[in-house]
C-alpha positions in Angstrom: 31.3 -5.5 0.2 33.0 -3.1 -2.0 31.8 -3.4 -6.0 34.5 -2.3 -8.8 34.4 -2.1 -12.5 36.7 -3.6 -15.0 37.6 -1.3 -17.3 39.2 -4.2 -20.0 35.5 -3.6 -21.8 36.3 0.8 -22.4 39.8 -0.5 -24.4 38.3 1.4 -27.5 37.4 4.7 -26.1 39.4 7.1 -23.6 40.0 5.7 -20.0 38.4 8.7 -18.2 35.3 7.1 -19.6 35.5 4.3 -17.3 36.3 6.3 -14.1 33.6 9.0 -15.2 31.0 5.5 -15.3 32.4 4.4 -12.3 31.7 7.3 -10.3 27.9 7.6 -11.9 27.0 4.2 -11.5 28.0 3.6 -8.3 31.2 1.4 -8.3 33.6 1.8 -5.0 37.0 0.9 -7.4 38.5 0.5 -10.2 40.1 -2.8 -11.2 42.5 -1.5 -13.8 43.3 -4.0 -17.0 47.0 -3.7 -17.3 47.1 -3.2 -21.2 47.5 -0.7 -23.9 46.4 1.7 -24.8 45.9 2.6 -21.1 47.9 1.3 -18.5 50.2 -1.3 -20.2 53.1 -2.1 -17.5 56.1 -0.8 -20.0 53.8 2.6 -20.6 54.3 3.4 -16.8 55.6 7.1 -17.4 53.5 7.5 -20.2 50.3 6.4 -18.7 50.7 6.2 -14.7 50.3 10.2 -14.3 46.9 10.1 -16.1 45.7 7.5 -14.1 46.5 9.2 -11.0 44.9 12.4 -12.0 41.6 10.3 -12.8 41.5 8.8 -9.4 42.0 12.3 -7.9 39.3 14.0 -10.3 36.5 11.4 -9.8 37.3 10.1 -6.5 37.6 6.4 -7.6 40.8 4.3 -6.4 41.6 1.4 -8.7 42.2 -1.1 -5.6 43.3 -3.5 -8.1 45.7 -3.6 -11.0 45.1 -6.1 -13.8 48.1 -6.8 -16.0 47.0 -8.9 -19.2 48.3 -12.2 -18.6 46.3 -14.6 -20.5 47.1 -13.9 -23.2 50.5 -13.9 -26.3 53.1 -12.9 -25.6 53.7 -13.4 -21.6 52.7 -16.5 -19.7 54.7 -17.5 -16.6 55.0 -21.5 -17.5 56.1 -21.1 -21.0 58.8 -23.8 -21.5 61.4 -21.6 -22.7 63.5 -20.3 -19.7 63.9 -17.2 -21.4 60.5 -16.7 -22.1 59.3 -17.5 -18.9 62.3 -15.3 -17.7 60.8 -12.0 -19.7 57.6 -13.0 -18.6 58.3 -12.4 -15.1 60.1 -9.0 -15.7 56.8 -8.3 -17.0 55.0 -8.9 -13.8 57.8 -7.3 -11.9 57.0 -3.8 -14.1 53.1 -4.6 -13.2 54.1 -4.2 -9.7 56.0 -1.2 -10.1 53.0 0.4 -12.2 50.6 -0.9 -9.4 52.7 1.1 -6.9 52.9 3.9 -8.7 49.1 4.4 -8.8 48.4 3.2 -5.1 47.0 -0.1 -5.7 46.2 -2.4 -3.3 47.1 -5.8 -5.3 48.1 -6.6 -8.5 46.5 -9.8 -10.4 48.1 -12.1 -12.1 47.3 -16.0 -13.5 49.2 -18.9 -14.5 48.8 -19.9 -18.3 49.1 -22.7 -20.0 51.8 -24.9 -19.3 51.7 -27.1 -22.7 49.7 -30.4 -22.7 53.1 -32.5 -23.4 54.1 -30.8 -19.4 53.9 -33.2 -16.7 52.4 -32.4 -13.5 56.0 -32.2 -11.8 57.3 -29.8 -14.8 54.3 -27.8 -14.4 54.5 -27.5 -10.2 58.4 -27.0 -10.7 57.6 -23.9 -13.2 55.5 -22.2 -11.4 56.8 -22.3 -7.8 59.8 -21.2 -9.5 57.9 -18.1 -11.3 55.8 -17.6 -8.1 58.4 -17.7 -5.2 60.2 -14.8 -7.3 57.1 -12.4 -7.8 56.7 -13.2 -4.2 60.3 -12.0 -3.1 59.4 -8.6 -5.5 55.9 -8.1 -4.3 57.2 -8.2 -0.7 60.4 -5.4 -1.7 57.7 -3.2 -3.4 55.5 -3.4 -0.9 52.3 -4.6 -3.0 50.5 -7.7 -2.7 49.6 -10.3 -5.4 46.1 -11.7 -6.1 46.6 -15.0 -7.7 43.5 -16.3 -9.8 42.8 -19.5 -10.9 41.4 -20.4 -14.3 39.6 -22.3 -16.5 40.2 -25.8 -17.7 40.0 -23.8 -21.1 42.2 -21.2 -20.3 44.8 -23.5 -18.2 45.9 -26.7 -16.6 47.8 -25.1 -13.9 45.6 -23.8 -10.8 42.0 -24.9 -11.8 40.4 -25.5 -8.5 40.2 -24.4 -4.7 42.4 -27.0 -3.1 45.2 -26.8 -5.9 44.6 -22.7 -5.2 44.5 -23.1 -0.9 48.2 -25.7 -1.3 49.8 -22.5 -3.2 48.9 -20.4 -0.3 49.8 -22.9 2.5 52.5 -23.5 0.7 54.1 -19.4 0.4 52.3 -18.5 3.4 52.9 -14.6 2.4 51.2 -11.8 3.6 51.9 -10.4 0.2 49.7 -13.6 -1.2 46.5 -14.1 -1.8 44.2 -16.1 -3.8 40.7 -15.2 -5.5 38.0 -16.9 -6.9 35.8 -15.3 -10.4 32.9 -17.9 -10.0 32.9 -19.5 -13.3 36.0 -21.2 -13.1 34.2 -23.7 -9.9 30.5 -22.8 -11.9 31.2 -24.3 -15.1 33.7 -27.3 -13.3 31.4 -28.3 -10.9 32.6 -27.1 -7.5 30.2 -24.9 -5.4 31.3 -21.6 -5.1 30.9 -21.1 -1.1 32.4 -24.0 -0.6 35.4 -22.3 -2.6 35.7 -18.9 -0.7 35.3 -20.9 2.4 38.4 -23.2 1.8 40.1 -20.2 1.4 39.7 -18.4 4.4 41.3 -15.6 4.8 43.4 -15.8 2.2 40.5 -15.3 -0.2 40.7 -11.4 -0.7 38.8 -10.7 -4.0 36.2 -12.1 -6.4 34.8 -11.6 -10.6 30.9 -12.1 -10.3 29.6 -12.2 -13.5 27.1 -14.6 -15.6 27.9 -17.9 -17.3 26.3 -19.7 -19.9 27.6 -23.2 -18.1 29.4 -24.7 -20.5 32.4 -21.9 -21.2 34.9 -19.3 -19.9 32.6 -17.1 -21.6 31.2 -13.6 -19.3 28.1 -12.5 -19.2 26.7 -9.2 -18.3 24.8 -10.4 -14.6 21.1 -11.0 -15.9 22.2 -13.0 -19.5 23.4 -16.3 -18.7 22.5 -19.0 -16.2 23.8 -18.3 -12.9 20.9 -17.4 -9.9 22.7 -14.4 -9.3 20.3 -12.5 -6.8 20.4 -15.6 -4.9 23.7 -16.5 -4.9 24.3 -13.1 -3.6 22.2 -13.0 -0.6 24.3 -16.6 0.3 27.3 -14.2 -0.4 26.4 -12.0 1.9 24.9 -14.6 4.0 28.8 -16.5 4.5 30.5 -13.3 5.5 32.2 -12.4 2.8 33.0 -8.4 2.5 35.9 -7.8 0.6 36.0 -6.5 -3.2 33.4 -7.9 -6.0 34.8 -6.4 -9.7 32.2 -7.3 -11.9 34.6 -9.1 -14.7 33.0 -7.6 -18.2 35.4 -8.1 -21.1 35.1 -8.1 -24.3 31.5 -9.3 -24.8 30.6 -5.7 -24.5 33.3 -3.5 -26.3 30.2 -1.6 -28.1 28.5 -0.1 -25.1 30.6 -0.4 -22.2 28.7 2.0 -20.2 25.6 0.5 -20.5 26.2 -2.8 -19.5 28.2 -1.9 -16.8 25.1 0.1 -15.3 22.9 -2.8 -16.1 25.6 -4.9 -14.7 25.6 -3.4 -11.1 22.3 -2.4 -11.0 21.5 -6.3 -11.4 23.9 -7.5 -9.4 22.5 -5.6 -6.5 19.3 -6.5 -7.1 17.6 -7.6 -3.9 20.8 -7.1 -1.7 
């Protein structure tokens, strides 16, 4: 099991801080949050070079490229064709950034779709968006980690079977799904269970800590979750592919140390 670090929480300092804690503290990756002022998609010959030269200097890959999609102003199931249309060219420069660094996958999430969208305008949207990132991923050669979300954040992909019909469904080797536990924590599905539905499909995970009740992250040791236990059943189910511990925005103050508190508590007792 490979651990990364999310470097959305270092926005406010420089990003050779996060590939400088990475390397101290003991991550294997970076996951790399696709946004300015550090690796924004459209800032690709402004920022890729840089980002290169970090994974050279500190020996850290960023295995997985994080464009901000959760967020105004992209979201692939806007009801606007032209929105939706410019949100997509948008993932297609992610892709193109996530090459040009040597990731291994790019991320990327459904928003949104509108309460007033039905469940047939909603699964018409976003096989439409998703069968053309597809066709890209496959000419660029990069593969696409699809995560699901909240019932906060989305009422799109939500849970592990509407997750497991996309993938039956495209049947890509340039698609995969993930699963960053809260989403089945705080909605009631158990999070084994999940990965295990997914099979081999299931590629990547965010562990962090919940409070229950919200999308909120917590630094692993602050919220609710039995994390040292649900890690030995982790390990236990035969998972071994990447962990990025998600920290977002919780922790703009002192990145670096909660993301040392973060992994050392993670792998507590492992």
């Amino acid at each position: 099991m490979k651990f990364g670090l999310f470097t959305c929480g270092y926005q406010r300092f420089d990003i050779e801080k996060a590939f400088q804690d990475a390397q101290r503290f003991g991550y294997d990756y970076v996951e790399l949050w696709g946004a300015r002022p550090h690796a924004y998609p459209y800032d690709l010959e402004i920022c890729a070079n840089r980002i290169n030269e970090l994974i050279k200097k500190y020996n850290m890959p960023v295995t997985v490229y994080t464009p901000e999609l959760n967020a105004y102003p992209f979201n692939l199931m806007w009801e606007n064709e032209s929105m939706r249309d410019n949100s997509l060219e948008y993932v297609y420069k992610s892709l193109d950034f996530a090459k040009s660094i040597g990731a291994e996958y790019t991320l990327i999430s459904a928003g949104h779709a509108g309460f007033e969208a039905t469940e047939q305008i909603i699964k018409q949207r976003l096989y439409d968006s998703l069968e053309k990132i597809i066709a890209y991923a496959e000419k660029v050669g990069i593969k696409i980690v699809y995560e699901p979300l909240t019932i906060y954040e989305s009422n799109v992909t939500t849970t592990s079977n509407q997750l497991l019909e996309l993938c039956n469904h495209f049947n890509s080797p340039y698609f995969f799904g993930m699963n960053d536990i809260i989403v089945p924590y705080i909605q009631g599905e158990n999070i084994i269970t999940f990965n295990k539905k997914l099979g081999s499909k299931l590629v990547h995970m965010h562990i962090v800590d919940s409070d229950g009740q919200s999308e909120d992250h917590y630094c692993p040791g602050y919220g609710n979750l039995p994390l040292k236990n649900f890690m030995q059943e982790l390990i236990k189910s035969g998972y071994d592919e990447t962990v990025t511990i998600e920290l977002v925005t919780k922790y703009l103050n002192e990145p670096s140390i909660y993301a040392k508190l973060a992994i050392d508590n993670l792998k507590e007792g492992l």
